[in-house]
NUBAGU-339592 format. One line per 4 residues: number of its first residue (from 0); their letters; for each residue x, y, z of C-alpha. Coordinates in steps of 0.5 Angstrom, whole numbers. Each point is the difference from the previous one (the first is absolute). Layout:
NUM) A) X:Y:Z; ... $
This chain:
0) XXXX) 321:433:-63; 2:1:8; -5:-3:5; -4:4:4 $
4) XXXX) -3:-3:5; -3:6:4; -5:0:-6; -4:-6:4 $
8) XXXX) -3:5:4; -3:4:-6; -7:0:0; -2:-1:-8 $
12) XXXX) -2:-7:-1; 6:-2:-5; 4:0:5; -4:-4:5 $
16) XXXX) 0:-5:-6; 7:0:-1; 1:-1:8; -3:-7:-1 $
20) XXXX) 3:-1:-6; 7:1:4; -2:-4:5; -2:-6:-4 $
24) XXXX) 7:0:-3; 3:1:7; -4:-6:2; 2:-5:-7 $
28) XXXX) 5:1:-3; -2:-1:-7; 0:-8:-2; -4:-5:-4 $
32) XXXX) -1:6:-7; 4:-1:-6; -1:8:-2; -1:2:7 $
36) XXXX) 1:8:2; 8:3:-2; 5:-3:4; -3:2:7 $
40) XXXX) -5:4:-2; -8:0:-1; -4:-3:-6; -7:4:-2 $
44) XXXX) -5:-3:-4; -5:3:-4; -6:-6:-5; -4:1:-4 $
48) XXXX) -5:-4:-5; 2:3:-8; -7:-2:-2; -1:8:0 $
52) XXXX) 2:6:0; 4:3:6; -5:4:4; 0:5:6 $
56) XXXX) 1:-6:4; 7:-1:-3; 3:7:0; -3:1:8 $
60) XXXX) 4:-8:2; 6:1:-4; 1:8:3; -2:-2:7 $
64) XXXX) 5:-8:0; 5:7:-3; -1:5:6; 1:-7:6 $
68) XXXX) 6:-3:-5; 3:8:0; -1:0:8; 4:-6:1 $
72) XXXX) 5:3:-3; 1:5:4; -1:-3:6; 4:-6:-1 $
76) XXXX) 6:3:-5; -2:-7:-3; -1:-2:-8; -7:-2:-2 $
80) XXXX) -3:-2:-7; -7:0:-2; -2:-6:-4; -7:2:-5 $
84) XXXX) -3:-7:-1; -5:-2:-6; -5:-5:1; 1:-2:-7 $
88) XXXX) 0:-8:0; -8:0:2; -5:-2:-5; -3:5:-3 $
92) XXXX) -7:0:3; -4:3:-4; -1:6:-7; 2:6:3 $
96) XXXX) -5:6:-3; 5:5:-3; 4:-4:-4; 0:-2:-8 $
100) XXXX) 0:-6:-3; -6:-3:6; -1:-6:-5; 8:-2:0 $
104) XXXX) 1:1:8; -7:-5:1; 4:-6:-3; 6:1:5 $
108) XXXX) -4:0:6; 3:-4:6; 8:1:-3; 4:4:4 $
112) XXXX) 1:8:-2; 6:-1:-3; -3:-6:-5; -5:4:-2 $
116) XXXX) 2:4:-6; -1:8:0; -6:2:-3; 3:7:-1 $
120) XXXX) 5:-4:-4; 6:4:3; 3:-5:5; 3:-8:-1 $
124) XXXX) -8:0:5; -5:3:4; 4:-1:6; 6:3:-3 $
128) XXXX) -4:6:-2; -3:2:7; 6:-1:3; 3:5:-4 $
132) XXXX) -5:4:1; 1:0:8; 7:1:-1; -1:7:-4 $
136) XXXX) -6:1:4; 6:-1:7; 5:4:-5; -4:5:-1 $
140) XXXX) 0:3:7; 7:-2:2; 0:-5:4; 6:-5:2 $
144) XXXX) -2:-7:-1; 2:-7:-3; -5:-4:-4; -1:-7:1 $
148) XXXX) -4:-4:-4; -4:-6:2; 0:-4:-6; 8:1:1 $
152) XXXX) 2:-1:6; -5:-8:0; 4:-1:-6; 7:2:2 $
156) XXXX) -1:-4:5; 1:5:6; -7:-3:4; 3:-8:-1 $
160) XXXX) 2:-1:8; -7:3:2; -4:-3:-4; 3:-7:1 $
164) XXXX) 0:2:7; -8:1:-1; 0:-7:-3; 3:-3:6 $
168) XXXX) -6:4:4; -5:0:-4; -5:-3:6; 2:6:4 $
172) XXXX) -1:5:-5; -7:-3:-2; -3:1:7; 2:7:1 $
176) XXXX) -5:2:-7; -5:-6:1; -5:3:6; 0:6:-5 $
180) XXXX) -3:-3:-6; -6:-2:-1; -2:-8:0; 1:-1:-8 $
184) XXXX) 6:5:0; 2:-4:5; 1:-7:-3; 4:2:-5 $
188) XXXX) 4:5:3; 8:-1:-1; 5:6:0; 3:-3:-6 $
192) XXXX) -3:3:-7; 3:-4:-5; 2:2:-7; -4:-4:-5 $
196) XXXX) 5:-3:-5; -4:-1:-6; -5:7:1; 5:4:4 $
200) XXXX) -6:3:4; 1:0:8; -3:-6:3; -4:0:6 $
204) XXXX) -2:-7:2; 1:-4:6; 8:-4:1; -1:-7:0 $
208) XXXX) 7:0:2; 6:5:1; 6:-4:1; 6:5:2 $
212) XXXX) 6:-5:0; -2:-2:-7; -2:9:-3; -7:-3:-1 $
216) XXXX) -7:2:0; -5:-6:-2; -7:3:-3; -5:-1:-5 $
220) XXXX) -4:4:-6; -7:0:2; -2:1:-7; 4:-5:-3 $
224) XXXX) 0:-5:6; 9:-1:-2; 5:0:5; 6:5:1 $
228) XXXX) 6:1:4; 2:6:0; 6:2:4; 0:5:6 $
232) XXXX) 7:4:-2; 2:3:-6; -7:5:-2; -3:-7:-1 $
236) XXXX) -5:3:5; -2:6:5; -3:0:6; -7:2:1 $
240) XXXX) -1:9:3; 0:-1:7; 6:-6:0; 4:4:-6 $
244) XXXX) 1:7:4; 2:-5:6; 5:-3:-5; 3:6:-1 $
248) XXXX) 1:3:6; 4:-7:2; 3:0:-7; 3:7:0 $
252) XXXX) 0:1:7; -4:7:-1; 0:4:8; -6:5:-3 $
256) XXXX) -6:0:-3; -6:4:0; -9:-1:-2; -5:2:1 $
260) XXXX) -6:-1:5; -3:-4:-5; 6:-5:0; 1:-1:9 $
264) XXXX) -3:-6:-1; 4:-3:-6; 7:3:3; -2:-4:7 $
268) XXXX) 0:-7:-4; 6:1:-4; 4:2:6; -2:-7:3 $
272) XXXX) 2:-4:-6; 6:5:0; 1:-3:7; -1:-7:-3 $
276) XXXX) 4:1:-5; 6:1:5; 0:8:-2; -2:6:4 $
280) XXXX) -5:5:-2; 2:7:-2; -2:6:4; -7:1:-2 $
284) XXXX) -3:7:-1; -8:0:-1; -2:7:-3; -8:2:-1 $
288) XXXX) -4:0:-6; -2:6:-3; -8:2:-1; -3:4:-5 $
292) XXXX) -4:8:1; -5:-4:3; 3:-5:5; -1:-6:-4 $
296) XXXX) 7:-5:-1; 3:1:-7; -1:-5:-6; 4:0:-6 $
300) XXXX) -7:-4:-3; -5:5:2; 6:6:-2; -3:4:6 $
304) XXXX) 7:2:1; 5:5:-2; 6:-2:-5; 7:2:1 $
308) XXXX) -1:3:-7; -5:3:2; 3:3:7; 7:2:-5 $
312) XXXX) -5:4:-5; -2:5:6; 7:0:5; 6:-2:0 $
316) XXXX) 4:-7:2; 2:3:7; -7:2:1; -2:-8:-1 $
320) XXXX) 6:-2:5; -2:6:5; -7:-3:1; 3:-8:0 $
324) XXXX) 5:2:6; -6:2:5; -3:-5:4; 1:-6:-4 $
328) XXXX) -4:-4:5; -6:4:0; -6:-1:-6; 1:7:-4 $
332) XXXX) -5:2:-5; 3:0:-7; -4:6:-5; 2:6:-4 $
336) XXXX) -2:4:7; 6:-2:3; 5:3:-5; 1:7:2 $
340) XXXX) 1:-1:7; 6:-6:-2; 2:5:-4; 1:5:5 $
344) XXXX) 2:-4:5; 6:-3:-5; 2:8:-1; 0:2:8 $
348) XXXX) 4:-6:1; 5:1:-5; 1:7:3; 1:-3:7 $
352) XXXX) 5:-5:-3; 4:5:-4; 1:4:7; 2:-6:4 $
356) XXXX) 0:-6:-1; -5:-4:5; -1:-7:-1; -7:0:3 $
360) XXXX) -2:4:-6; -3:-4:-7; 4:4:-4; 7:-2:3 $
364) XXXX) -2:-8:-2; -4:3:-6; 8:3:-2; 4:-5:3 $
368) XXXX) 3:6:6; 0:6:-4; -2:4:-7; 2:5:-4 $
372) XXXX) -7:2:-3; -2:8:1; -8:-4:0; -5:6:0 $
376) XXXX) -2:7:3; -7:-2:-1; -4:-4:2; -4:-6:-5 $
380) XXXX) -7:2:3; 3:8:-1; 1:-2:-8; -7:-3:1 $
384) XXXX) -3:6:2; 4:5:-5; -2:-5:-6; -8:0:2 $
388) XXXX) 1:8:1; 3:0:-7; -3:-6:-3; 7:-2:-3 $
392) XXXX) 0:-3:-6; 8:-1:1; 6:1:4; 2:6:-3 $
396) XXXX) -6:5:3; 2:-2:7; 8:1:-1; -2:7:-1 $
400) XXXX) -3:1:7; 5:-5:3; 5:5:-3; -3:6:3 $
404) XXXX) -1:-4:7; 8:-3:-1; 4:4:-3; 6:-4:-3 $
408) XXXX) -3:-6:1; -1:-4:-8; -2:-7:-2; 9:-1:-1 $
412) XXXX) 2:2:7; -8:-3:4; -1:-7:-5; -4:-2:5 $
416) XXXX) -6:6:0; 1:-1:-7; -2:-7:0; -6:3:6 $
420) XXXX) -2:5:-5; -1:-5:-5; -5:-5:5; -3:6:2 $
424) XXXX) -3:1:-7; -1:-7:-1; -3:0:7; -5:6:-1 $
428) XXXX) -3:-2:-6; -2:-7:2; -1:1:8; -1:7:2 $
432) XXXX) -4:3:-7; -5:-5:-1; -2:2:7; 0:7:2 $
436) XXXX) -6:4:2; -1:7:3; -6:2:3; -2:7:2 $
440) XXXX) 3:3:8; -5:1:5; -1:6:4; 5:-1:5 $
444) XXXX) 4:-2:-5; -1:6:-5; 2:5:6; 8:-4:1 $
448) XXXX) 1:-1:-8; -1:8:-1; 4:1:6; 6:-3:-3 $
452) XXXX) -2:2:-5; 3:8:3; 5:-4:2; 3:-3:-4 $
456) XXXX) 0:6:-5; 4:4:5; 5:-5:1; 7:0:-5 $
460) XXXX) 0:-4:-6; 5:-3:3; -1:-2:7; 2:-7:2 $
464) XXXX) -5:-6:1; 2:0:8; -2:7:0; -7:-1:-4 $
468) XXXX) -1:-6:4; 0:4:7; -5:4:-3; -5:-4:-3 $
472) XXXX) 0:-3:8; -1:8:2; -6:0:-5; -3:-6:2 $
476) XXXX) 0:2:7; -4:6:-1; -7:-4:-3; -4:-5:4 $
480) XXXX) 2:-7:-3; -1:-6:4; 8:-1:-1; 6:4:-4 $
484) XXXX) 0:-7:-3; -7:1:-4; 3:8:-1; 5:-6:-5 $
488) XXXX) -4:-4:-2; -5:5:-2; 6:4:-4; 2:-7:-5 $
492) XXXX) -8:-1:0; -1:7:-3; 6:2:-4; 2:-7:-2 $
496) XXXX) -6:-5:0; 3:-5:3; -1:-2:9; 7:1:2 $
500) XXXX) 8:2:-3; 7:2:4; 1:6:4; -4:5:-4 $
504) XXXX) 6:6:1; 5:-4:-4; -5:-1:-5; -2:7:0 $
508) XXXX) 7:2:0; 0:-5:-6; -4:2:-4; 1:7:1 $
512) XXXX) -4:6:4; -4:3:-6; -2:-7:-3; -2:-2:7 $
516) XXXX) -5:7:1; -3:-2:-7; -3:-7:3; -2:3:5 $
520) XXXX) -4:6:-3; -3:-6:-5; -2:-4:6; -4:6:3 $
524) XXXX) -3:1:-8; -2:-7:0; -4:2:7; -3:7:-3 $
528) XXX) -3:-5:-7; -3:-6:5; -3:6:5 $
C-alpha cells in the first residue's frame, strides 16, 4: 500500500491513533520481540480471558484496534499484524453458570483453562473450546487477525528471555505492585504463579527464592508443607495479570493495545514493569464503558446490558460497527432504544461513502475506503413506522408497499433492506407493538387532522414525499400549535400510537395517500366515540 501522510491532518480518531503509532516506530525501531510487528511494520494486539463467551465488549476492541491498524496502513504505506491473544493459561476461578457438567469442572478448578477438560465434550479442553469460540465469533465478522494462545506461546518458549529477565528483577518488579495491595495480599505477593507439578493447579504463593541464572523458582504447598522447585522457563509457570501483559508486550514487542476505562489503572502499572523489563509500552488507547437505558454501568452479572446476539436479532453488523465508531471515549447508554438511529446513521453514512470516499466518515473505516452496497431507499425508523401501521407479521407485507414506493428495487438488487425488513418486523413486534397507545386529538388538534384531511384527498396518488412534506408544513402553520413540532408529534401520536418517527411525507408516501386518509379518518372516529 502507497503511504499517505496528508491522511495525518484527518480529523477522525483512527488516524490520529495511527499517527502516534507511526511516531513510536519512528522513534524506536523494533528491538527486543521475538514475533515483533512485520519487518517494519506495526504489531496490534487484542486479550481476552476465554473463561466466557466473547461479548459486545469483544467485537467493539477488535473492530476499533481494525479501523486504527487500517489508518496505519494508509497513513504509512507500511505492513501491520494484529495478534488476538487468549489468556487461556489462568486457572479456572470458579464454575461458570451456562455450562454443563458443573460437577466435572468443580474438580479442576485452579488448572489452567487449557487443562481443564471440555465439559460440552467437543475440544481436547475448556480452554480449547472458548477459544474456538472466539475465533468463529472473529470469523463471523470478517476480521483479519492471528490468534495466539497463551498456553503455547509459555510452552514454545517465546516468553523465556522475559520471564528470565523478570527473575533477574523481581525486586523491581515487586515493588511496582506492592503499594497496591492490601497488607495480607502484600506479603506473599510475587509476579511468578508456578504451575503445580503434581496437581497441575496455578499456585499463588510467596517465592522463597527465584533464581534466574539456574531457571528456578523455589516455593512451598501450603497445603502439603513440601518444597518444590519449579522452573521460570518452559510454561512451567506464568506470570500473574498485571506483569503477564507486561510480559507481553516486552515479549512480542506490541506497538498497540486498547481497554477500557476500567483497566487506566492496570495499563499504568504494566507499563512501569514494561520499562523494568527493558521494554516499551505500547501506544495505548483508553475507551469508555457503556451504560445501560438508565445510566447505570453494564455487568455481565447483573445482565443489565445488551448482547451482541441481541442487537443482531434487530439490525445488522454494520449498525453495531456505526454505534462502536462514534465517540469511543465517551460513556454511551447500551439499550434497545439505540438500535434505529445506529441503523440509519450506518445507512446515511454508507450513502455518503459510495458518493465519495472521505476519510472522516465511519463507514470508510467500517468499509475499509469504499463499498459497493446499494443500502437503502428507506430509512429502519421509516420500516418501523410501515410494520406499526400494518401490524407486519412478516417481510413480505412491507415489500408490497416498498415496491410501490421504489419501483424496481427487489430483496436481490437492495440485500440490505432486505436484511432491514426483516429486523424491522422483529423489532416491531418485541419493541414498538408492546407499547403503542393512541389517544383521542384535542380540538386543536381535530381542526389540523380534518384539515389535511382535504388535503391530502386532493393530491395525486402519486406525489412524492418531498412534496407531501411541504404541505403538512403548510397545514401545521395554519393552526395555533405551540410549534410545527408538536403538529409532528401529535401526527405519530394520533395515527401511529407512538411519541415520534422520521419525516412523516416519506412515510406518507410510503404507506401510500388513501391508507394514510384511512388513519386519519379513524383517529377522528376515536375522537367522535371518547366525546
Amino acid at each position: 500500500m502507497t503511504a499517505d501522510p496528508s491522511l495525518r491532518s484527518v480529523k477522525a480518531w483512527p488516524f490520529e491513533e495511527a499517527a502516534k503509532v507511526a511516531d513510536r516506530l519512528a522513534a524506536s525501531p523494533k528491538a527486543g520481540g521475538d514475533q515483533g510487528g512485520a519487518q517494519g511494520g506495526a504489531l496490534f494486539e487484542t486479550g481476552y480471558g476465554p473463561s466466557g463467551l466473547p461479548h459486545i465488549g469483544t467485537f467493539g476492541e477488535v473492530a476499533r484496534t481494525t479501523w486504527v491498524r487500517r489508518a496505519f496502513e494508509r497513513m504509512t504505506g507500511l505492513p501491520s499484524r494484529l495478534i488476538a491473544f487468549s489468556d487461556d493459561m489462568d486457572g479456572l476461578r470458579k464454575v461458570p453458570d451456562n455450562v454443563p457438567n458443573k460437577a466435572m469442572l468443580a474438580q479442576h478448578l485452579g488448572k489452567p483453562l487449557t487443562a481443564v477438560p471440555d465439559p460440552f465434550g467437543t475440544h481436547d479442553s475448556f480452554g480449547a473450546h472458548n477459544n474456538a469460540r472466539l475465533q468463529a465469533f472473529l470469523d463471523t465478522f470478517g476480521f483479519e487477525y492471528e490468534f495466539a494462545s497463551s498456553t503455547d506461546y509459555y510452552r514454545d518458549g517465546r516468553f523465556d528471555a522475559a520471564l528470565l529477565r523478570m527473575a533477574e528483577r523481581h525486586e523491581a518488579v515487586r515493588k511496582v505492585i506492592l503499594p497496591t495491595l492490601g497488607p495480607e495480599r502484600r506479603a506473599t505477593y510475587s509476579p511468578f504463579l508456578p504451575i503445580h507439578p503434581e496437581t497441575g493447579v496455578v499456585m499463588q504463593v510467596p517465592m522463597e527464592e527465584v533464581r534466574p541464572a539456574e531457571d528456578l523458582l523455589v516455593w512451598t504447598d501450603p497445603a502439603t508443607g513440601r518444597r518444590h522447585g519449579t522452573r521460570i522457563t518452559g510454561g512451567h509457570c506464568k506470570a500473574q495479570w498485571k506483569a503477564d501483559w507486561a510480559l507481553r508486550w516486552t515479549a512480542l514487542g506490541v506497538d498497540y493495545e486498547m481497554s477500557g476505562k476500567d483497566l487506566i489503572d492496570s495499563v499504568r502499572l504494566s507499563g512501569q514493569i514494561c520499562r523494568i523489563l527493558g521494554g516499551t509500552p505500547p501506544v495505548g488507547f483508553t475507551y469508555e464503558l457503556f451504560l445501560d437505558e438508565h445510566g447505570q454501568k453494564i455487568s455481565k452479572s447483573k445482565g443489565n446490558g445488551l448482547t451482541i446476539e441481541e442487537w443482531l436479532r434487530y439490525a445488522p453488523p454494520e449498525s453495531l460497527a456505526q454505534f462502536m465508531y462514534q465517540a469511543p471515549q465517551r460513556a454511551k447508554r447500551l439499550f434497545f432504544d439505540v438500535i434505529p438511529r445506529a441503523v440509519d446513521e450506518y445507512l446515511a453514512n454508507l450513502e455518503k461513502l459510495r458518493a465519495q470516499p472521505e476519510p472522516t466518515n465511519p463507514a470508510f473505516h467500517i468499509h475499509n475506503g469504499s463499498s459497493n452496497d446499494p443500502g437503502s431507499p428507506i430509512s429502519f425508523a421509516m420500516l418501523l413506522n410501515l410494520a406499526s401501521v400494518v401490524n407486519a407479521e412478516g417481510p413480505e407485507i412491507l415489500w408490497g408497499f416498498i415496491r410501490r414506493y421504489a419501483p424496481g428495487v427487489t430483496p436481490e438488487s437492495h440485500p440490505m433492506l432486505a436484511r432491514m425488513a426483516e429486523y424491522a418486523v422483529a423489532y416491531y413486534r418485541d419493541f414498538v407493538a408492546p407499547a403503542k397507545t393512541f389517544r383521542a386529538p384535542s380540538e386543536t388538534e381535530r381542526a389540523a387532522l380534518e384539515d389535511l384531511l382535504q388535503v391530502l384527498r386532493s393530491l395525486p396518488a402519486d406525489s412524492d414525499a418531498e412534496a407531501i412534506q411541504a404541505l403538512l408544513y403548510e397545514v401545521g402553520k395554519r393552526h395555533p400549535f405551540a410549534s410545527l413540532r408538536d403538529w409532528f408529534s401529535c401526527l405519530y401520536q394520533l395515527l401511529l400510537g407512538q411519541q415520534e418517527g422520521p419525516r412523516f411525507g416519506g412515510f406518507v408516501a410510503l404507506y401510500g395517500i388513501p391508507g394514510t386518509v384511512g388513519l386519519i379518518e379513524s383517529a377522528l372516529g376515536r375522537e367522535a366515540s371518547a366525546a
